[in-house]
N, C-alpha and C positions, 0 to 999 in steps of 0.2 A: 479165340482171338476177338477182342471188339472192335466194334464198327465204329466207323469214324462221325463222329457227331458234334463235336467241339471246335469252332473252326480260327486260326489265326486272326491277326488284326489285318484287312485289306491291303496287300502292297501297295505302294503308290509307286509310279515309275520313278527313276532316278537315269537324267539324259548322259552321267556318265561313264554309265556300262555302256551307250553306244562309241563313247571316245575310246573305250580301253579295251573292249572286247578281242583286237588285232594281237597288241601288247600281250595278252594273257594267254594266246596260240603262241606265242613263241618264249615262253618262260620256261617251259619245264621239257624236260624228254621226251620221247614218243612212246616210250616204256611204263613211264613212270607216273602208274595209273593213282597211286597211293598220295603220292607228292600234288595230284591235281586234284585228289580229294580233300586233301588234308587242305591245300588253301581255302579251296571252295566255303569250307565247313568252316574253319577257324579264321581266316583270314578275311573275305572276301565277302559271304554271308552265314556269319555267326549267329546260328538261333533263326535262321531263315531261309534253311536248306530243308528240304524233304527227297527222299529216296524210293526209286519207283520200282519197284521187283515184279517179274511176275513167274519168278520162282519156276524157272526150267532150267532147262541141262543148261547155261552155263551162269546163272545168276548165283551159284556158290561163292565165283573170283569175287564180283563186286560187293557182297555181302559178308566179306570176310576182311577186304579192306577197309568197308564201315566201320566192322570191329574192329581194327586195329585202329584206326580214326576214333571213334568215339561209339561206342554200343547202345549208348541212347539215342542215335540218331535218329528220325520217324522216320520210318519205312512201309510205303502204302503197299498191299498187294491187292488189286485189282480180282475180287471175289467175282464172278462173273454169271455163278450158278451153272456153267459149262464145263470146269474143270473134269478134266484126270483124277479120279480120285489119289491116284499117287502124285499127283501133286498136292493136293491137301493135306497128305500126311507129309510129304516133304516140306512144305511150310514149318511144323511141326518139329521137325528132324534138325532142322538147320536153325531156328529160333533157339534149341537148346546146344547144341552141337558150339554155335558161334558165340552164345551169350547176348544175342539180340534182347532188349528189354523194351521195345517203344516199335510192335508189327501192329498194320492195323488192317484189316480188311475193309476195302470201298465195296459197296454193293450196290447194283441199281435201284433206282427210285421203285418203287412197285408199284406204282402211282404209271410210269411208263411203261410196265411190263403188262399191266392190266390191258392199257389201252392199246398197244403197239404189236404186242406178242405174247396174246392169252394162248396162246397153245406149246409156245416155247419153241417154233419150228422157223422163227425169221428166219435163221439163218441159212435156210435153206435156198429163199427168194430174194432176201437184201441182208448179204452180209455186212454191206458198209452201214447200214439203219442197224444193225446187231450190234455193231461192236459201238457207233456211237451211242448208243443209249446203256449198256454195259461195260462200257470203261472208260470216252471221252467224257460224257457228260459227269459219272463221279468225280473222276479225276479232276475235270476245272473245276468244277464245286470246291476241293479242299484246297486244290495247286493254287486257286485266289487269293488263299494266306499266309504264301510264300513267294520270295526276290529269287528264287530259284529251285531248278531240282534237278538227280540225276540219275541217269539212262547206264543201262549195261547194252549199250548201240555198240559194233564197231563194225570198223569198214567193211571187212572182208565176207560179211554177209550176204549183201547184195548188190549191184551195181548199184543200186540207187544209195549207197551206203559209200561209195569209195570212197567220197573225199570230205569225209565226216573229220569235225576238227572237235580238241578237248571242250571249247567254250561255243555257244552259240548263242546269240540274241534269240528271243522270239520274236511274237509282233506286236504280246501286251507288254513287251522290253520284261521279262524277266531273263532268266540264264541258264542254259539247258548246260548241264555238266556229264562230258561222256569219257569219264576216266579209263574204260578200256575202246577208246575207237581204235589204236595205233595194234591191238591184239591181234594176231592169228589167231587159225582153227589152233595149232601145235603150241603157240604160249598160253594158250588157256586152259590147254589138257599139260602143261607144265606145269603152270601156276594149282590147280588141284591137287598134281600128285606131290608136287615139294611141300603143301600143308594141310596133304592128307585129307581133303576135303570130302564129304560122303556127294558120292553120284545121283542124280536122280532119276529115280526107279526103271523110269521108261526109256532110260541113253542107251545101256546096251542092247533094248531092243530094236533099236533103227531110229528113235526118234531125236534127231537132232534138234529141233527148233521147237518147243513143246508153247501150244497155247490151250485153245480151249477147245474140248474132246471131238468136236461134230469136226470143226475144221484147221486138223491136223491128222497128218499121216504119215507114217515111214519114208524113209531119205533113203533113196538107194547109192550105191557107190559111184563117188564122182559127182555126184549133184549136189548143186547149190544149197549150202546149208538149211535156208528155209524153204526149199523146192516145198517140205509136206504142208507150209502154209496157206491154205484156200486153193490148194490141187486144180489146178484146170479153170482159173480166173484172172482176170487182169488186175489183181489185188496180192499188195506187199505190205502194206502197213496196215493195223488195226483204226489208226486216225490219229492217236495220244499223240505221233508226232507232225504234226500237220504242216508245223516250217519246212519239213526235208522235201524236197523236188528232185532230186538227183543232184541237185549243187548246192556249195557249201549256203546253210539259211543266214539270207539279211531280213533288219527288220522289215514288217510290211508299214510304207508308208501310213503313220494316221489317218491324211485324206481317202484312204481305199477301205477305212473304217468305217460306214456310210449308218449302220445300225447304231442309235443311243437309247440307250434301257440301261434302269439304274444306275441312272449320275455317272455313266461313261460310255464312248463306241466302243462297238465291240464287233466283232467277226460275225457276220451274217448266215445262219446257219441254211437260210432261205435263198438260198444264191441262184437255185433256178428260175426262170421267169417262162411263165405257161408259152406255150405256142402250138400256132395249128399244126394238128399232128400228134401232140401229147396222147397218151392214152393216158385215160380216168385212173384205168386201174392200176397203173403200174408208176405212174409218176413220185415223186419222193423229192420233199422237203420245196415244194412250190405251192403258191397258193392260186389255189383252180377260179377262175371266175365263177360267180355264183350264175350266171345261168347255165354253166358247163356244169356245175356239178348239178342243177336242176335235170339236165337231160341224158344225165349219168348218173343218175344217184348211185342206184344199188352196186354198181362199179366200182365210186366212189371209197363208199361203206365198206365196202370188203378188201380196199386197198390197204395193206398191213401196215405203209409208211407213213411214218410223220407227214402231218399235210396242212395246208394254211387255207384260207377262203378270200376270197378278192372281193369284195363288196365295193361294185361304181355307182357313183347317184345315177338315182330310176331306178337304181334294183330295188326289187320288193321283201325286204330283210325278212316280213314277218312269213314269208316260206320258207325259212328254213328256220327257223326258230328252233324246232325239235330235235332241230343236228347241228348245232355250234359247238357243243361238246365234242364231238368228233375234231375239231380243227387243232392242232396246237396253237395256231395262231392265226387272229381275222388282221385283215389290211383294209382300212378302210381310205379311197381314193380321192385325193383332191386334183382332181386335173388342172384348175384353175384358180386365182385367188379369190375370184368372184364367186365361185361356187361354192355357196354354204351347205347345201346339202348333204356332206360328208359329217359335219356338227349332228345332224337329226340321225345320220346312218348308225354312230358311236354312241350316242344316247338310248336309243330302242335297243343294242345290242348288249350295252351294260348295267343300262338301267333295268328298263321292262324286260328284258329277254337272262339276266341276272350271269352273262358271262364273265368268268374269272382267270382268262387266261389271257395270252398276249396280245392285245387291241392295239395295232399298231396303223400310224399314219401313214402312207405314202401319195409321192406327188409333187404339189405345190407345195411343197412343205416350210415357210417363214419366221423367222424369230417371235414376229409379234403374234402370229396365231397358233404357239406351242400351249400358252398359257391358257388357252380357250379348248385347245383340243385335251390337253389336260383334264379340263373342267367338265368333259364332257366324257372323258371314263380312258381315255387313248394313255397308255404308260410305253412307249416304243416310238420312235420316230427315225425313219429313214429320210435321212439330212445332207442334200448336196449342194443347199446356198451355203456361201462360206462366214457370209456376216452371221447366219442362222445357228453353222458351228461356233464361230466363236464367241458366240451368244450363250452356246451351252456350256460350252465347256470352260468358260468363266464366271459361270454361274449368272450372268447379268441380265437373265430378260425379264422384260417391263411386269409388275404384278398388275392387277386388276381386284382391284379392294369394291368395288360396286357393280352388280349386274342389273341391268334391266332385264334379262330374263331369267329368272329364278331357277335354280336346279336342286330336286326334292325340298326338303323344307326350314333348311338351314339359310340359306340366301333370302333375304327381303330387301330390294329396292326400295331407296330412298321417296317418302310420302306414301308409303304402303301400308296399312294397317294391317300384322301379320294377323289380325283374328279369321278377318273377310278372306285371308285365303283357304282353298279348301284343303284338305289332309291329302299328302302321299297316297292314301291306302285308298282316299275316295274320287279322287281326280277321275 
């Protein structure tokens, strides 16, 4: 199976899936899982559908209505390195069995497994950092080259599933398509046996809801289909579907988009915000103040989650210097418009100190000073003036063609003689 490496052309949103998305829940029957594929795919987005399997006991239904829709359809399976080996071979089983011609397997970054989960044991301590960096984070990576894609969701799974409808908006407005929401447990053990579809390996052994090997277990009689899904945690979704809350998903306002990185807002993965009380070692996806992680380091260090670093002016960047790497992402803070020293904090950190990951603003954050913090190594801006948003996201703010203060050796100020300056290397 190859890996997906080739990736579409960027959706761009289109505001009239938000008019029509109501209309399109009441076109078809609640049955009629085929008929809401078949728009999806040919009608609706043609050439801009992708299909998201992950190949357990009941992903046969929707993978056979693919095939009778169209057998080239891309169809991602979420490789996760955690699988059932009888899932792998069922992969296998049902690519030939169906006539599937276009499986791809997503695999995680290695690049994140290195840093996150060199032992392969996250999932023992944070399974919601497992499965984002093993299936959410592929997934958007490819799903960015697609106006939609579709789920073998259906209601009767879980309460937080009831009232799961065929179409859903997301919040980047593409269009979640779930041809069997309206299914029972007994129409999908129908649908198998009317076209003989082959079982996968581990159903008759108890396993109703099969994901990835460490956290799935036997379904005993009577319980909730994915009861064996993360056994004994407050955890029902892997992440892939982030819009489901227990009610039917609307889009999430753009203004609650607050994160822009590469030429659009985007969903804040950083959404906790430290507080006294946090522990060092156990916090996840917040970025620790740098005198906290000063007085926690080693806690820090051996804290298995994604983590960010908070750098406020007066902190002394060049103590940590030999631990940036460790961060997925620095926030460098403006509290003030006055305060420049947030410009010096992002220079030492991508300059001299040579970080390559997410340097992002926050703060005082203004249109006219994106262009400077830019220039100074910052590619992220957390954005809540609104002139400042629609600065960005009409592309319109002010350039700055002349510097008086020079950055590396590209920049020379007007009446400067670039000889008399001295080299990058020997400053």
């Amino acid at each position: 199976m190859p890996e997906a490496s080739v990736l579409h052309t960027q959706h761009k949103p289109d505001k009239l899936r938000a008019l029509g998305i109501m209309a399109l829940n009441g076109m078809f029957d609640e049955m009629d899982g085929v008929a809401v594929l078949r728009q999806a795919a040919t009608e609706l987005l043609p050439g801009d559908l992708a299909i998201v399997s992950s190949f357990g006991a009941d992903s046969a239904v929707l993978l056979h209505m693919a095939a009778r829709v169209d057998p080239s359809l891309p169809v991602f399976f979420l490789e996760t390195g955690k699988h059932f080996p009888e899932t792998l071979a069922y992969v296998e089983t049902l690519k030939k069995t169906l006539g599937l011609i276009n499986v791809t397997a997503l695999t995680p970054d290695p690049k994140d497994l290195a840093r996150f989960d060199p032992k392969g044991d996250l999932w023992e301590t944070d399974p919601d950092s497992c499965c984002h960096i093993r299936k959410t984070e592929p997934l958007d990576t490819v799903l960015d080259g697609f106006g939609g894609w579709v789920t073998g969701r259906k209601r009767y799974q879980t309460k937080e599933r009831g009232v799961l409808p065929h179409f859903e908006l997301t919040s980047d407005d593409r269009i979640k398509v779930n041809p069997l929401a309206y299914f029972s447990d007994a129409d999908v053990d129908a649908y198998k046996i009317k076209h003989g579809l082959p079982e996968h390996p581990l159903f008759a052994k108890g396993y109703k809801s099969i994901g990835c090997a460490p956290c799935t277990t036997i379904v005993a009689e009577g319980e909730d289909p994915r009861a064996g899904r993360w056994r004994g945690l407050d955890k029902k979704e892997c992440g892939i579907h982030f819009d489901f809350n227990g009610a039917i998903a609307k889009p999430m306002p753009v203004a609650e988009l607050t994160l822009f990185k590469d030429g659009a807002f985007i969903a804040d993965p950083f959404h906790h915000v430290w507080a006294e009380g946090d522990d060092p070692a156990a916090v996840r996806y917040t970025h620790i103040p740098l005198p906290v992680f000063l007085a926690n380091r080693e806690a820090v260090l051996a804290n298995p989650h994604p983590l960010g670093l908070l750098i406020s002016p007066g902190d002394r960047v060049e103590e940590v210097e030999e631990d940036l790497g460790r961060f997925a992402s620095v926030a460098i803070a403006f509290p003030a418009f006055t305060d420049g020293r947030g410009y010096s904090s992002a220079r030492l950190v991508s300059e001299r100190f040579g970080y390559k990951g997410e340097l992002r603003a926050v703060g005082d954050v203004l249109a006219d000073q994106i262009p400077l913090m830019r220039r100074c190594g910052i590619n992220a801006f957390v954005v809540k003036h609104e002139p400042a948003r629609k600065a960005l996201e009409n592309g319109s703010l002010a350039t700055v063609n002349i510097f008086y203060q020079p950055v590396g050796t590209t920049e020379v100020p007007v009446g400067t003689r670039p000889f008399l300056r001295r080299a990058l290397e020997t400053a």
